[in-house]
N, C-alpha and C positions, 0 to 999 in steps of 0.2 A: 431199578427199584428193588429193594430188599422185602422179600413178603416173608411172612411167619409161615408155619408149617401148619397145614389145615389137617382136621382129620375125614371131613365128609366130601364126599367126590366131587358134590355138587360144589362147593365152593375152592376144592383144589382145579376144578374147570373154567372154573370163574380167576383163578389164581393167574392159570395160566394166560389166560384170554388179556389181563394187566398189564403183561411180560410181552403183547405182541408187538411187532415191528409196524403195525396198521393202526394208526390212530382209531378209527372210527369202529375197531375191534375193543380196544380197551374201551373206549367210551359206552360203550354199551354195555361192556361188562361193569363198570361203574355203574353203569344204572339198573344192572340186574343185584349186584352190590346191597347198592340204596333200599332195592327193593325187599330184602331182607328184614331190612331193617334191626338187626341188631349192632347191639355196642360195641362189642367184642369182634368189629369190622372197621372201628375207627382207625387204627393204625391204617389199613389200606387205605379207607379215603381218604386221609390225610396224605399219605404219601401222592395219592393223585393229584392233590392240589398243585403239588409240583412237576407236574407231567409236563412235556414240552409243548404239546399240542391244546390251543387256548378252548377247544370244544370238554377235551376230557374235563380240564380245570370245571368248567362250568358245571360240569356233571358230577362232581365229586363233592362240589362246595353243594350245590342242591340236595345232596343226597344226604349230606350233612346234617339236612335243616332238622332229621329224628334223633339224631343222636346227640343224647342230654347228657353231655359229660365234659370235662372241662377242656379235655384233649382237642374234642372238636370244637368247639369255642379259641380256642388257641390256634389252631391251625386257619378258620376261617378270619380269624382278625390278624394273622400272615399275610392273607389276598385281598385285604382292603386296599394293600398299597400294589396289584398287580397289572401290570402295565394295558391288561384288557379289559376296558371299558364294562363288556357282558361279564366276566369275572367278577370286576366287584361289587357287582347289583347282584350276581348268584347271591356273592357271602353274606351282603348287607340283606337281602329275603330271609336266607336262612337265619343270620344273628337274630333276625325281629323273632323268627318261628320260636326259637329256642328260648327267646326271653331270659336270658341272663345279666343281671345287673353291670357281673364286671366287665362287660364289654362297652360299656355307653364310653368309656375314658379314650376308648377306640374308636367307635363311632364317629362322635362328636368333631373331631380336625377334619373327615369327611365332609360336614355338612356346612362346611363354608364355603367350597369351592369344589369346582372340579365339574366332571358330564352331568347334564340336568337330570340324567337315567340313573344315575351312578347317587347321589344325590338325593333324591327323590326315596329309594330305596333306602340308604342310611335314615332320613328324616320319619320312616316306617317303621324303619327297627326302633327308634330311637322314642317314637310315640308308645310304641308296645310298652318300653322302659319306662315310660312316665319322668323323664330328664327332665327334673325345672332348666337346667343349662341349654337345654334343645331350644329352649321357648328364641332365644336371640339370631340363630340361623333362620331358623322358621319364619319370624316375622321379616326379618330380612331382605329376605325370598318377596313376600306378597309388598312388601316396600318400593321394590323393587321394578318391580312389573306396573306397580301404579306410576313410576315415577316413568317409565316407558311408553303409557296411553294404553288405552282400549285397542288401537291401533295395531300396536307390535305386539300384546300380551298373548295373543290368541295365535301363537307362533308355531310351534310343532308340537306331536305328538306327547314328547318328553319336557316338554316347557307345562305342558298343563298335568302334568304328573305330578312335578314337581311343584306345584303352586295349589295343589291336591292335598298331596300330602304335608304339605308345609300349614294348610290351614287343618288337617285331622290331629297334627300336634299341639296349635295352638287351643284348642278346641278338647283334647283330651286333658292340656292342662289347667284348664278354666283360666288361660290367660289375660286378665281386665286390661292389661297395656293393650291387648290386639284389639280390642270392641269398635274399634273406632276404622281400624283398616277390614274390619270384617264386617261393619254395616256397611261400609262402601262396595265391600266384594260383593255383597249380597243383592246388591240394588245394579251394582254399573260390570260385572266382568261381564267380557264378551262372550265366555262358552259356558253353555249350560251345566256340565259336571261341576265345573270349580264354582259355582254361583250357587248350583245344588249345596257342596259341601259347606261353604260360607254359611248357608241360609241354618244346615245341621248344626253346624258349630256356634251358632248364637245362642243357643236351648241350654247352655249353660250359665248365660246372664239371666238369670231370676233378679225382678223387680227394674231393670236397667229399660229405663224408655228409649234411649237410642236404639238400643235390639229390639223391641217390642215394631217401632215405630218402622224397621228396615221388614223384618218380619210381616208386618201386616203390607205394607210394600209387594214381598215378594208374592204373596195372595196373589196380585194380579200378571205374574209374570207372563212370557210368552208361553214358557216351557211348563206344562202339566206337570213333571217332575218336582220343579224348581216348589210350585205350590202343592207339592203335596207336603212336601219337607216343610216347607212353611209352616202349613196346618198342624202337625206336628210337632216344632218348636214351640208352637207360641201355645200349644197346652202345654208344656214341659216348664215355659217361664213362670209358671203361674200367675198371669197379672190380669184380675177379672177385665181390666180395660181392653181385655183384646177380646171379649165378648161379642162384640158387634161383628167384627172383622171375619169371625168365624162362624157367625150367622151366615153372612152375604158367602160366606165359602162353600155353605149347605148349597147353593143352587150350582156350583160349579160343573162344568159341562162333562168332565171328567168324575164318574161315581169314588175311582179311587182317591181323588181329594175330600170328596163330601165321606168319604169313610172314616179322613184323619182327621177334617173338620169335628167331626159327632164325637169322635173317640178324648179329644181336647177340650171340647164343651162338656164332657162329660166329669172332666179332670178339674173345671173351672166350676161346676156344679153351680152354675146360673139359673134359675127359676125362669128366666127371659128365654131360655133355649128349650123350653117344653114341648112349647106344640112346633115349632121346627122341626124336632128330634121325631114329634109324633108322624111329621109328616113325612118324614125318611123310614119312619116305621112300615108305610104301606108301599117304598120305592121296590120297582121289579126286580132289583139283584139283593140276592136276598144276604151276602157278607154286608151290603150296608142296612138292610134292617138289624139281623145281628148287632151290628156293633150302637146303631140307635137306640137298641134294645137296655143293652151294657150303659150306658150313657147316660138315658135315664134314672136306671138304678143310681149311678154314681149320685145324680142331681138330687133323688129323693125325696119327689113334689110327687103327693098324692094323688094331684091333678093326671097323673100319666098311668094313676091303673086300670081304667076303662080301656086305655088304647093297647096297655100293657097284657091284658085279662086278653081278647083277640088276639092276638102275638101268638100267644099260649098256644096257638091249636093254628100255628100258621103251618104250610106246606113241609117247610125244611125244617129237620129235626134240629139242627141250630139254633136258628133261628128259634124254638120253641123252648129248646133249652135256657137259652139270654133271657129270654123274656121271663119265664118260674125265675132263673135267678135275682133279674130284676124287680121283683114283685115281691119277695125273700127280703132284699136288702132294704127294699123303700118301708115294709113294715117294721123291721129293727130302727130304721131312720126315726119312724111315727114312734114304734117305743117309749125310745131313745129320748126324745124329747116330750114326750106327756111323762117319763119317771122324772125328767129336770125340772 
């Protein structure tokens, strides 16, 4: 390895440490490297990409993932094509960190084939890019696995990675061809994270009743997760028809669902969600009075300043704070409309 000439000690130590005949010596010093963090160190870690020992590679491409310059962007889409598996997951991490566009033309022949690890990773970087061309591996991917069963889908650690991120792509790019294999995911996969993600990635169908309809579905899932993301989306769709659904969410056994419940009823500003809201106004933890509080406001029914006024002078100083600002906003609401 040919290094530059340093002028401070500390990195002519590190120079040397590069130069050693002990892998697990250079490797470290790659990561003491990394930890620098400067630009003007890309040549070295580039040049480690090509080290012989596949632990340095990985360390070098990671350490990569700070430095915004085109060298290292080039050097890392070098070790897409490197014959270790952890290799090109390091590179495909860092390209997504670095967010450069002209890497996607790289990317992209990765995410057809190859390790689900390996793969998964590119489908990461490639979400960061916002690639409409991503949207065809991606959906692929979750094609795929349905056409396998519930059965085989739920296979290894790196198969639901990969079925992970294959729906955060679909989903970052508001894909309408996926709606259909994503109301499915949302209702029928076997593991909890990718069903989570599924259920996230519908929150960008506004007004589409197949997502509303998987969505208020996922409401009753096994997994408290699954519905809290539910409760979530389905304020984010905007479709008052999911009013009800997130009522019956307000009793859910789980406070942190009945928080994203409140928080989306609050976004749907339904008059029907009043005294629910009010009645989560007086629940013992007091982030979901908080956010009832907020909720209210949003809804803007004058019905709720009595319950709101009380708020005011509750225990937690948050909670007291939501409540003035909801009492603030529902009087602009009242303005608002006696000047219309």
């Amino acid at each position: 390895m040919t290094l530059p000439i340093l002028d401070d000690s500390e990195l002519q130590a590190i120079a040397a440490r590069l130069a050693s005949s002990d892998a697990e010596v250079r490797r470290i010093a790659v990561m003491d490297l990394g930890d620098l963090a400067d630009e003007a160190h890309t040549p070295l870690l580039a040049a480690a990409l090509r080290d012989g020992a596949p632990a340095v590679r990985v360390a070098a491409a990671l350490a990569l993932e700070t430095m915004e310059n085109q060298a290292a962007v080039q050097g890392l889409v070098e070790v897409l094509d490197d014959p270790e598996a952890e290799v090109r997951e390091a590179a495909a991490h860092s390209l997504a960190e670095l967010k450069d566009p002209a890497s996607a033309i790289w990317l992209l022949p990765h995410a057809h084939s190859g390790p689900a690890r390996v793969r998964a990773a590119v489908l990461r970087a490639l979400r960061e890019l916002r690639v409409p061309a991503s949207a065809a591996p991606a959906l692929a991917v979750l094609q795929t696995s349905q056409a396998r069963g519930a059965g085989e889908a739920a296979d290894t650690g790196d198969a639901v990675a990969l079925r992970r991120e294959a729906i955060g792509v679909l989903g970052y790019l508001k894909h309408s061809a996926a709606l259909p294999v994503l109301a499915a995911l949302a209702v029928a996969e076997p593991v909890d994270e990718v069903r989570r993600a599924a259920v996230g990635a519908l929150a960008f169908a506004a007004g589409d009743t197949q997502a509303r309809a998987a969505l208020e579905s996922a409401l009753r899932d096994g997994s408290w997760q699954v519905r809290e993301e539910a409760a979530t989306a389905l304020g984010k769709l905007q479709q008052p028809a999911a009013t009800q659904a997130l009522l019956v969410a307000l009793d859910d056994p789980y406070w942190q669902v009945r928080l994203r419940a409140a928080r989306s009823l609050g976004r749907l500003r339904s008059t029907d969600s009043v005294a629910p809201l009010l009645a989560a106004l007086e629940h013992a933890i007091s982030n979901l009075r908080k956010e009832a509080a907020l909720a209210l406001g949003e809804v803007g029914d004058a019905k709720a300043l009595p319950g709101l006024e009380r708020a005011a002078h509750d225990s937690d100083p948050e909670v007291r704070k939501s409540a003035r600002l909801a009492i603030a906003q529902i009087g602009e609401h009242l303005a608002a409309s006696h000047g219309a």
